[in-house]
C-alpha positions in Angstrom: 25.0 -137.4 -57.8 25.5 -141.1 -57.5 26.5 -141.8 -53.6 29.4 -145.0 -53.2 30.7 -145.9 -50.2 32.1 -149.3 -48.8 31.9 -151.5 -45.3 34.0 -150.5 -43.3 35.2 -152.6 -39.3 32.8 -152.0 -36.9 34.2 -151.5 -33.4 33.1 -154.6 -32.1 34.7 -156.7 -34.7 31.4 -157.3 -37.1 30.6 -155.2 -40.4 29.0 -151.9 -40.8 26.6 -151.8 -43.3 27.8 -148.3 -44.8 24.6 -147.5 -46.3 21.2 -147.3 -44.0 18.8 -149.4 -45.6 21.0 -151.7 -47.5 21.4 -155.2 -47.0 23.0 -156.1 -43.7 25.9 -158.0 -44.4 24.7 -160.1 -41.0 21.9 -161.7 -43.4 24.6 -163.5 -45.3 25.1 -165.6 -42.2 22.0 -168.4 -42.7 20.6 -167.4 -39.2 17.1 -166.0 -40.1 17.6 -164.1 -36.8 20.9 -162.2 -37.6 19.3 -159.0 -39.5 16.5 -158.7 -35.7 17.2 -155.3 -33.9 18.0 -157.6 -31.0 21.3 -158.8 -32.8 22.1 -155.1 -34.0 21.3 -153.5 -30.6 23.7 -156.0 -29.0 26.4 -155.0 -32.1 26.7 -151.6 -30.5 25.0 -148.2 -30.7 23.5 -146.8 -33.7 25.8 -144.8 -35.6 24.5 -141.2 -35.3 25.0 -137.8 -34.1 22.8 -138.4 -30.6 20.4 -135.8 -29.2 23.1 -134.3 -26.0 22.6 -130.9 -25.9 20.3 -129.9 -22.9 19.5 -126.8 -22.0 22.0 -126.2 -19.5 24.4 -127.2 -22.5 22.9 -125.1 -25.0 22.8 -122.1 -22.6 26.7 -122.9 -22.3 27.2 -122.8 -25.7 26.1 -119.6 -26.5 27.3 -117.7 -23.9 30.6 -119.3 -24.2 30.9 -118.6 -27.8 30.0 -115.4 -27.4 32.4 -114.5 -24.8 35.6 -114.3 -26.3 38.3 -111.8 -26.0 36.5 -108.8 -26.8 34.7 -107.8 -23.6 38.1 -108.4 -21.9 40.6 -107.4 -24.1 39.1 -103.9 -26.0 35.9 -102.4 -25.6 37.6 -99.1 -26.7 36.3 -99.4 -30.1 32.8 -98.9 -28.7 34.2 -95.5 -26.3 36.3 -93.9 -28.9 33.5 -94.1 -31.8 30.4 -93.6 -29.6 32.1 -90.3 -28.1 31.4 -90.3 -24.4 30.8 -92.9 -21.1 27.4 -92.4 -21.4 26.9 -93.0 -25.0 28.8 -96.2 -25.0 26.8 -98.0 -22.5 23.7 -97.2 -24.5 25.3 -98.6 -27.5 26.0 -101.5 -25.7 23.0 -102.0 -24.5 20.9 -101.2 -27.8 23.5 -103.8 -29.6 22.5 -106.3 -27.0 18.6 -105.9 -27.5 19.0 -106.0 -31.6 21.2 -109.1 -31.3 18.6 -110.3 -29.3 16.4 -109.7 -32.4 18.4 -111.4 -34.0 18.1 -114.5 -31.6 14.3 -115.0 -31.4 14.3 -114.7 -35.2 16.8 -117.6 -35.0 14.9 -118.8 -32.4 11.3 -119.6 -34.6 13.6 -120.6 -37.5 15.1 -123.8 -35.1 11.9 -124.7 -34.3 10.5 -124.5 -37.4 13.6 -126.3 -39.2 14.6 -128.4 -37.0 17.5 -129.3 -39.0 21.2 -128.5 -38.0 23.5 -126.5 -40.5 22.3 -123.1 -38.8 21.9 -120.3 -41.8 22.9 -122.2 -44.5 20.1 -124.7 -43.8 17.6 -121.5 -43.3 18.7 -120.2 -46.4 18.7 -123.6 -48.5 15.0 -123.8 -47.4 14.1 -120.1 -48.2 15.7 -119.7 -51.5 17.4 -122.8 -53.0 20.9 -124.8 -53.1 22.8 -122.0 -55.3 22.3 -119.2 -53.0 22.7 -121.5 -50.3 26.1 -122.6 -51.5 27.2 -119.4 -52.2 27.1 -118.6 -48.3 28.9 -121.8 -47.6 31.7 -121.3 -49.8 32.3 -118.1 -48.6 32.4 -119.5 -44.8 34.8 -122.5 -46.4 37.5 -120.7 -48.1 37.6 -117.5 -45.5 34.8 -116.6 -43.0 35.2 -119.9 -40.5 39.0 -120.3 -41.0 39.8 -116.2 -40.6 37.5 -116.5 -37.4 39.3 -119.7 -36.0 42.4 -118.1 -36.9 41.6 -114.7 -35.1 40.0 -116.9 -31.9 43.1 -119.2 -31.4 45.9 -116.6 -32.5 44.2 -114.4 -29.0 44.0 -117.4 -27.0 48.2 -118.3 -28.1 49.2 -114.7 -26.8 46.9 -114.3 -23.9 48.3 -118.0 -22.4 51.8 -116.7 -22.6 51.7 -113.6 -21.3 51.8 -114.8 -17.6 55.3 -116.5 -18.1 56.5 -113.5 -20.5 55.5 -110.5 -18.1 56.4 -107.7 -18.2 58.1 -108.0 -21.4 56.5 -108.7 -24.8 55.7 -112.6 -26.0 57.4 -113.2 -29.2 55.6 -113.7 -32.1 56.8 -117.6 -32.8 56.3 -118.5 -29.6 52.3 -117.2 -30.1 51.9 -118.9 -33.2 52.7 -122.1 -31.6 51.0 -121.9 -28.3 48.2 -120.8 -31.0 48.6 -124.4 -32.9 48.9 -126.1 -30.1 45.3 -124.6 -29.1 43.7 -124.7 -32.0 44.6 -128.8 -32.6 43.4 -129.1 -29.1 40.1 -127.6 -29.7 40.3 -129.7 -33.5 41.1 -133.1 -30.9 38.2 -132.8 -28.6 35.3 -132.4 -30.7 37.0 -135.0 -32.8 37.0 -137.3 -30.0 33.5 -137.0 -28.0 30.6 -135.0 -28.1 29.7 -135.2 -24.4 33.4 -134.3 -23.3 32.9 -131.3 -26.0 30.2 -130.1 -24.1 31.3 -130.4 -20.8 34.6 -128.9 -21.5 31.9 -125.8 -22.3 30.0 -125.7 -19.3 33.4 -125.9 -17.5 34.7 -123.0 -19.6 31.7 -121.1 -19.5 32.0 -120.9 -15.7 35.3 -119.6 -15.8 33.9 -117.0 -18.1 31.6 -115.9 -15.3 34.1 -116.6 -12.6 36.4 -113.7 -14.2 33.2 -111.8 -15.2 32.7 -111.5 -11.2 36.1 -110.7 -10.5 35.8 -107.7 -12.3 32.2 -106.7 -11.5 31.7 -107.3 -7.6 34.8 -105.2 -6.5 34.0 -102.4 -9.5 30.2 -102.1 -8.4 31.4 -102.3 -5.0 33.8 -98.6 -5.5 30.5 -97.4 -7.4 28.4 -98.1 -4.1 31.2 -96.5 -1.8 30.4 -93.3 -4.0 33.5 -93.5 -6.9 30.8 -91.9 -9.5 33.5 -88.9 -11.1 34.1 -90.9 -14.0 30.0 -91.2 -14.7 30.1 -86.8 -14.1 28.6 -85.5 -17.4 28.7 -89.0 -19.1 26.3 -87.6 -21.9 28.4 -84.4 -22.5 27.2 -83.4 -26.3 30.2 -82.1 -27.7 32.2 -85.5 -27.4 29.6 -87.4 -29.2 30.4 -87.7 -32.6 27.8 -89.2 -34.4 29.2 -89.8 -37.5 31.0 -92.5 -35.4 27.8 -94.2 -34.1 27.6 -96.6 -37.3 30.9 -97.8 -36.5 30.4 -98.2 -32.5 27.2 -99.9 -33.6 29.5 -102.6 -35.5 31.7 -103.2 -33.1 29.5 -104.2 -30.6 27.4 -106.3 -32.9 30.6 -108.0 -33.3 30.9 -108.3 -29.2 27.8 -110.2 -29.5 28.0 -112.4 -32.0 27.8 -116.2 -31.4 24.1 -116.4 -30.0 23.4 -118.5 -34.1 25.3 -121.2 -32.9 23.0 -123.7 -31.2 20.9 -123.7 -34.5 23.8 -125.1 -36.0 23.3 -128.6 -33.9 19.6 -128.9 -33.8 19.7 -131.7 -34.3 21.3 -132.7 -31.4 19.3 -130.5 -28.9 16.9 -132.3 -26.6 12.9 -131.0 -27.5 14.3 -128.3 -29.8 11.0 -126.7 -29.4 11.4 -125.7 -25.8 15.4 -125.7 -25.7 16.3 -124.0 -28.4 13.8 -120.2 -27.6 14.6 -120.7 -24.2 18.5 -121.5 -24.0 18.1 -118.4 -26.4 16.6 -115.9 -23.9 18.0 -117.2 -20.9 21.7 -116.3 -22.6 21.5 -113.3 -24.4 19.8 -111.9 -21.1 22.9 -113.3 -19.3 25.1 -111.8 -21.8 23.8 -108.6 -21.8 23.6 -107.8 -18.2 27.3 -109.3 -17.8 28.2 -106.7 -20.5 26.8 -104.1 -19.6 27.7 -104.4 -15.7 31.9 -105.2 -16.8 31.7 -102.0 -18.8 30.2 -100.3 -16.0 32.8 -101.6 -13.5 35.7 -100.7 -15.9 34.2 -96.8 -15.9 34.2 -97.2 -12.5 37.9 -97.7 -11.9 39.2 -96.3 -15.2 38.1 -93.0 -16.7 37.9 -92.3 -20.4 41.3 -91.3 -21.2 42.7 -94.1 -19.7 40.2 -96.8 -20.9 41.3 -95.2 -24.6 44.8 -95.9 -24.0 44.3 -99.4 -22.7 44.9 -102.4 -25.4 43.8 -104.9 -23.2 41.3 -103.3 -20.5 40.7 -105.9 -18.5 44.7 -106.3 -17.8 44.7 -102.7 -17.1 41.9 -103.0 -14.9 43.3 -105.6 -12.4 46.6 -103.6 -12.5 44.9 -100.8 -10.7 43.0 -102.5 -8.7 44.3 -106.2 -7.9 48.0 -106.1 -8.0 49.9 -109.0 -7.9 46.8 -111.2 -8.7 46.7 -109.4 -12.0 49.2 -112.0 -13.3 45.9 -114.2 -13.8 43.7 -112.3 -16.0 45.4 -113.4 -19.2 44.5 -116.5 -18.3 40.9 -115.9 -17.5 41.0 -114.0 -21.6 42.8 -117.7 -22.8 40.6 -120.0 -21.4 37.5 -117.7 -22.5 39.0 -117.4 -26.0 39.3 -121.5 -26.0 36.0 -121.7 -25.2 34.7 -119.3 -28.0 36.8 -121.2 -30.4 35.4 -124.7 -29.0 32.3 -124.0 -29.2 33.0 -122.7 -32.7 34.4 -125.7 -33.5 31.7 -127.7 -32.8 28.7 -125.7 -34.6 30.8 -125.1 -37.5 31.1 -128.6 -38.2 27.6 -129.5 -38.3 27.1 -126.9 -41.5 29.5 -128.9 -43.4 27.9 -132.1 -42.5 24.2 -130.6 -43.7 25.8 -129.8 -46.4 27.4 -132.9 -47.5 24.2 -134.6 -46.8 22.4 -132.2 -48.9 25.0 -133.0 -51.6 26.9 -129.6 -51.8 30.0 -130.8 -50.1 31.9 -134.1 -50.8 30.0 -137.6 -49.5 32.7 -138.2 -46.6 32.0 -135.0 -44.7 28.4 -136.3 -44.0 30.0 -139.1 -42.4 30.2 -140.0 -38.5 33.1 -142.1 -36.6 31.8 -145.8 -36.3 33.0 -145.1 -32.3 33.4 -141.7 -31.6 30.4 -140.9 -32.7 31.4 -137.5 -33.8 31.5 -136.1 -37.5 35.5 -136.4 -37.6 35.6 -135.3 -41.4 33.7 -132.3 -41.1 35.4 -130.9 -37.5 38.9 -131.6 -39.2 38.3 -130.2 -42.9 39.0 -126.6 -41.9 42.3 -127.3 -39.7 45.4 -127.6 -43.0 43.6 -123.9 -44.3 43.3 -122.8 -41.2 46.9 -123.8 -39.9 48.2 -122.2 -43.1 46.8 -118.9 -42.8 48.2 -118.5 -39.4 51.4 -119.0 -40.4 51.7 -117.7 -43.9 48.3 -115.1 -44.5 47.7 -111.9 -43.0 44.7 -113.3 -40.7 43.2 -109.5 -39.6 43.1 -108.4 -43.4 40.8 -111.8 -44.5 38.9 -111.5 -41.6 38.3 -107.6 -42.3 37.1 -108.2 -46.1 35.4 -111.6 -45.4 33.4 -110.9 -41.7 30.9 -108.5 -43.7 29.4 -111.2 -45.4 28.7 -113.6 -42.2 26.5 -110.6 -41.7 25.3 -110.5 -45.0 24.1 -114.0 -45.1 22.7 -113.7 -41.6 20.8 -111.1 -42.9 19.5 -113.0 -45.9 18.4 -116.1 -43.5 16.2 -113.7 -41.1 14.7 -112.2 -44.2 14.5 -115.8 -45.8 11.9 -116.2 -42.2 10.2 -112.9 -43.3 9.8 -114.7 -46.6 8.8 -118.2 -45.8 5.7 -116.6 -43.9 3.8 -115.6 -46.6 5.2 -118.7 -49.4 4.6 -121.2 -46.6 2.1 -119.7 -44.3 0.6 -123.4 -43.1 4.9 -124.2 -41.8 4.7 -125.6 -38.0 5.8 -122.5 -36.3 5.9 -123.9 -32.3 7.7 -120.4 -31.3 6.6 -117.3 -33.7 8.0 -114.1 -33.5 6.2 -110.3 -34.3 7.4 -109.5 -37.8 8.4 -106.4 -37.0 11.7 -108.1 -34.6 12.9 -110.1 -37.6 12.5 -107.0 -39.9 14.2 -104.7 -37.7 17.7 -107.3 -37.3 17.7 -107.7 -41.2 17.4 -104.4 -41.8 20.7 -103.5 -39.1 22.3 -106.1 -41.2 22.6 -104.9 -44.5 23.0 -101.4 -43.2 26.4 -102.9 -41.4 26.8 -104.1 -44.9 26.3 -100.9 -46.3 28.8 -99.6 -43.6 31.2 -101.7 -44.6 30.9 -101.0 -48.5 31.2 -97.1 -47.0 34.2 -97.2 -45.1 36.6 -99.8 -46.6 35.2 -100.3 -50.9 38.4 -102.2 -51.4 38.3 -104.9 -49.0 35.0 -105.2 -49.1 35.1 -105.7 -52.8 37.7 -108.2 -52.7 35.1 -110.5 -50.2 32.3 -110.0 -52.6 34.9 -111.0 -55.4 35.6 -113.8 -53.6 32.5 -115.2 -52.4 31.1 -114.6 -56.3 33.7 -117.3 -56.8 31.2 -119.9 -55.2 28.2 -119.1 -58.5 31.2 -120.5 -60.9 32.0 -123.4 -58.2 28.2 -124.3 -58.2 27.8 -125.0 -62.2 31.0 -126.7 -61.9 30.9 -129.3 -58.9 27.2 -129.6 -57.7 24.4 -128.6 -60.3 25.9 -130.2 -63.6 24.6 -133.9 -62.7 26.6 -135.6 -66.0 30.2 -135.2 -64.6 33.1 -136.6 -66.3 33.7 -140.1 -65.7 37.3 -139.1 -64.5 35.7 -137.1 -62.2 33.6 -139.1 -61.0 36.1 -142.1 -60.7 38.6 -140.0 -59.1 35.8 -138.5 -56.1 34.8 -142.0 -55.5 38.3 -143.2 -54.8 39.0 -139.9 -53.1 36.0 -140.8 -50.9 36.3 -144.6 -50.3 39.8 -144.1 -49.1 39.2 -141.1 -46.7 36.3 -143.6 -45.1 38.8 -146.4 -44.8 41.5 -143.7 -43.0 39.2 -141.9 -40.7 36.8 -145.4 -40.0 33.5 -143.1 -41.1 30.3 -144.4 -42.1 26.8 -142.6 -42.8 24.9 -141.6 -40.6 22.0 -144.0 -39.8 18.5 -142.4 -39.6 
């Protein structure tokens, strides 16, 4: 489709051209040395998306996406479906090593792609724009907002319950605190991609400050000899393995987050090192600090009270810590912000692939002529978002909609498996043993599967859904003759939105 965009100020007072590779509007001037890189290095720095995630930041952000609530709030799901102590920590611990699979399959896709846009991107490149842009309508209309939803809804509820204790926090005041956190999150990746990241690293820490809060003084009872609770851990009559499948989901879900630094690529400093590595050296971090907190919480809990615990890691701190309990809520906040920041951030680098690549409108691709952040495409989710906290039922979208993330997850790793044998000569710097990709896709569709098992209805109403996006495609993106009213009407819509926000493309 035609692109048409206009000038628009540049920070230092002269035009932007708004198209790389167009005239410079400094040519006009007569000097024959206006349009010299000289001149247009001293105008200001180029407008792109820079390369300013290291390792230490990419390591960040996935562990502190990953952490979010979960491992604090209710690892029950895991106990109650696995059947016994014992059993639970396996599943952990086996959920751990097949997102891991997961991981280093993402891991020789970066490397190999080293575009940003994460599984929409791997998709696009495996098996073409529709299928692509089925997965990203899907994530536009319910995955990514139900998730931010979900992430800043915990983090509204956990920040209040210091001030509310030991009564309950009312609902309007949780749904405020939860816009309030959400727009902050929205605010800082709209305003600076270094303070983005740092804000992560400093988050991330807390993360593991509150992970050794729990762990040192847990392991420390275990040492001293408080092992009754780890008696007959694998006792065969509580293990009900009809439950496993559903144990097996739940701590998949736990884990999720490690895709999210091959949404920003692009941005990553020698992707081809970074990228594998900041992948291992997390999801190994992840998985011992899982598997040690669950450990610690057996420790001082037993079973029976762990089930009857909706936030275990408050429960925890009661028995053991006191009055210094009062600051675990905040710990689960803060590690909720961070999950939702660093959310935030990848997120918005799919929608800017994808407006690049034509699927989403032209302004999305665009980047702030100061900020140097892509403002359009971190803010196009908050009025959806915002309105499904306050007026939809966020747990029932997020129910019938988080099977498919899995789905198309699933349909990247195979779209790997895939691209081996159609593109065998591809640049692969990091390659993987076929059987680790083919092992995570299959556990995919089989949570699929589970999901089609358990709940038909819900499930059927997020394939119904997402099936919307093969209708969307014929309409908006592969019919190249649109009306002219259409036409006229997205290039106004477009124009003005670059004039608002001060956006201009990218320069490559």
């Amino acid at each position: 489709m035609p692109r048409r965009t206009v000038s628009v100020p540049h920070p230092n007072g002269d035009p932007t051209p708004s198209n790389f590779g167009e005239k410079d509007p400094l040519e006009s001037n007569g000097d024959p040395h206006a349009g010299a890189p000289e001149e247009k290095v001293k105008l200001g720095k180029k407008v792109e998306l820079g390369k300013k995630v290291t390792l230490l930041r990419g390591i960040c952000m996935i562990i502190g996406t990953i952490i979010g609530a979960g491992i604090f709030i209710s690892p029950k799901g895991i106990l109650k479906n696995s059947g016994s102590v014992g059993m639970s920590l396996v599943v952990w611990i086996a959920c751990g090593i097949l997102s891991l699979f997961g991981a280093l399959s993402y891991a020789e896709l970066g490397t190999c792609i080293k575009k940003s846009g994460g599984h929409y991107t791997y998709i696009l490149e495996a098996f073409g724009p529709q299928v692509a842009f089925v997965g990203l309508w899907a994530d536009m209309i319910g995955i990514r907002p139900a998730g931010f939803a979900v992430s800043a809804l915990a983090f509204g509820r956990y920040i209040l319950e210091p001030i509310f204790m030991p009564c309950g926090v009312p609902e309007t005041a949780v749904k405020l605190a939860t816009a309030i956190g959400f727009t902050m999150g929205m605010y800082l990746n709209s305003m600076s991609v270094s303070w983005t990241a740092r804000i992560q690293i400093f988050l991330t820490f807390i993360k593991m400050l509150a992970f050794a809060i729990i762990i040192v003084p847990g392991l420390y009872l275990l040492f001293k000899g408080e092992t009754k609770n780890f008696e007959n851990a694998f006792e065969v009559n509580t293990v009900d393995l009809s439950g496993l499948p559903l144990a097996f989901y739940s701590g998949m879900y736990a884990y999720a987050g490690w895709f999210y630094l091959n949404f920003v690529t692009e941005e990553v400093e020698n992707p081809e090192r970074t990228v594998p590595l900041a992948i291992c050296i997390s999801m190994g971090i992840v998985m011992i600090c899982y598997t040690l907190i669950n450990v610690a919480y057996y420790t001082v809990m037993s079973a029976e009270e762990l089930l009857a615990s909706n936030a275990v890691a408050v429960t925890f701190a009661g028995k053991l810590m006191g009055d210094f309990s009062v600051a675990v809520p905040v710990f689960v906040a803060l590690s909720c912000f961070g999950s939702l920041n660093g959310a935030i951030f990848a997120i918005s680098r799919m929608f800017h692939v994808a407006s690049r690549e034509g699927q989403l409108p032209e302004v999305l691709s665009m980047i702030h002529i100061r900020r140097h952040t892509p403002l359009p495409a971190v803010i196009v989710l908050y009025p959806i978002t915002l309105l499904i906290l306050f007026l939809g039922d966020i747990y029932s979208l997020l129910n019938f909609m988080s099977f498919l993330r899995w789905f198309f997850i699933g349909v990247a790793v195979v779209g790997l498996i895939y691209m081996r044998y159609t593109r065998p000569d591809m640049p692969r710097p990091f390659k993987v043993p076929i059987i680790i990709p083919a092992v995570f896709s299959f556990t995919c569709f089989s949570m699929v599967f589970l999901s089609l098992y358990s709940d038909p209805i819900n499930t059927g109403i997020g394939f119904a859904i997402s099936l919307t996006g093969i209708p969307a495609y014929y309409i908006f993106i592969y019919t190249e003759r649109k009306p002219k009213w259409f036409q006229k009407f997205s290039d106004s819509v477009n124009r003005s939105l670059q004039i608002i926000l001060q956006v201009v493309p990218a320069e490559h």
